[in-house]
N, C-alpha and C positions, 0 to 999 in steps of 0.2 A: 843316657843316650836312648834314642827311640826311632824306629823306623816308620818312615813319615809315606803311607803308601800314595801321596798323591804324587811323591818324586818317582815311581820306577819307572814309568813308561821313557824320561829321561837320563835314568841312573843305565849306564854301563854296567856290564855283571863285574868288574875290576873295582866302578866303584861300592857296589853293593858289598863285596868281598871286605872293603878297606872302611865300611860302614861297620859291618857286623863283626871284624875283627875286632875291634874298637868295645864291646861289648862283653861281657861278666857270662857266663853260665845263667845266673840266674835273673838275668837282664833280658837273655834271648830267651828262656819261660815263661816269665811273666809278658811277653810281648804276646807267647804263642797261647797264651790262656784268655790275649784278651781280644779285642773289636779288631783287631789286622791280623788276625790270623791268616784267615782266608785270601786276604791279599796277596800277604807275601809268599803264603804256598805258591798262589794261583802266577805271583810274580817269578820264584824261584822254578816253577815247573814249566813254565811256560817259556825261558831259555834254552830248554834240557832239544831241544830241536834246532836253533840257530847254535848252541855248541856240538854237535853233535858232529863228529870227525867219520863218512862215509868209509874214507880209505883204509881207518881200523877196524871196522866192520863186514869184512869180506868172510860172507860164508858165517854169520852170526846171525842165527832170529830168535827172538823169545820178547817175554814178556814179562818184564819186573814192575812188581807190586811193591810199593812205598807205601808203609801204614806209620803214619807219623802222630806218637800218643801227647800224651802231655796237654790236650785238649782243654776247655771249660767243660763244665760239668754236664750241659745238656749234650755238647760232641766231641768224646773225651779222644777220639782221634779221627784222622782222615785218610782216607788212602786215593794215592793217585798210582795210575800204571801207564808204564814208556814201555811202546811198541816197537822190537828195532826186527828191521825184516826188510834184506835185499836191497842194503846200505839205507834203508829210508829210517826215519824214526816219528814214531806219531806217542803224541801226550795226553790221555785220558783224566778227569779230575773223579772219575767212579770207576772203582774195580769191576771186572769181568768177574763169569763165573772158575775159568781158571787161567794160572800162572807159570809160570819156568821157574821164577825164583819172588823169594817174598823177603822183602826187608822191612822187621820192624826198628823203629828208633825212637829215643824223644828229642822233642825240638835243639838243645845243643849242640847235637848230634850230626842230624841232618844238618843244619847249616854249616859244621866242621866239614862235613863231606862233600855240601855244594860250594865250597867257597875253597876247599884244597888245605885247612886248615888242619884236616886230620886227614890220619891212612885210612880207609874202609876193613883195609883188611886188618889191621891192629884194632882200631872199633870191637871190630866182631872176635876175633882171639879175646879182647879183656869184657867182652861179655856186655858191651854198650850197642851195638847192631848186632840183633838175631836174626840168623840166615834162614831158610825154608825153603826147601826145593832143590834146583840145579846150583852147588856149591860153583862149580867153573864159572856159571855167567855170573854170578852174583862175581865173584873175584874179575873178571875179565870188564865189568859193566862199566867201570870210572875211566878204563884206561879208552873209550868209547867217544869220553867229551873233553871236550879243551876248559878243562873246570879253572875257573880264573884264579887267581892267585890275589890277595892281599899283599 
């Protein structure tokens, strides 16, 4: 199985979820070490604001840092930062100089957690998402978007 980035701008985040379920641990690796990488961040991050649920966000701002490793050699990660601030949420593909909370992960990972596939918070207890910063938003940040489900 292979994620084909010329589908997303037509794939549903429901079907992207029922794509990459469909997929091995080390299926969603080798995808993220190679020529789509960038895509499908840019495709998975760039949801993160049409899911993005206002009404659980009352009285919520900060700003989580996504360092997603497991890269190719010349860029062995990426970090992208979702801005949530006074129900809005805005998606950067370049980190700032500072953060509320930092999650790192490797590709597996992240896609468990954009796709509802895994807990975040089980993630980061078994030591596969490292927290940094304001533990609360980081625990509070999923329950934020309407993460699709497979």
């Amino acid at each position: 199985m292979e994620l084909d980035p010329s589908t997303f701008d037509s794939m549903t985040p429901e079907e992207f979820a029922r794509t990459v379920k469909q997929m091995s641990d080390k299926e969603i690796s080798e995808t993220m070490r190679g020529e789509h990488r960038g895509a499908v961040l840019d495709a998975v991050f760039g949801r993160f604001p049409e899911l993005f649920r206002p009404d659980k966000a009352k009285g919520v701002a900060g700003t989580v840092q996504f360092r997603i490793t497991g890269g190719p050699d010349e860029q062995p990660h990426d970090t992208y930062e979702i801005v949530i601030d006074e129900g809005t949420c805005a998606v950067s593909p370049e980190a700032g100089e500072s953060y509320d909370a930092s999650l790192m992960m490797a590709p597996p990972e992240f896609v468990k957690m954009a796709t509802g596939r895994g807990n975040p918070t089980m993630l980061a207890m078994r030591g596969k998402i490292k927290v940094k910063g304001d533990i609360a938003l980081a625990a509070k940040f999923p329950s934020l978007f309407d993460i699709p489900k497979a």
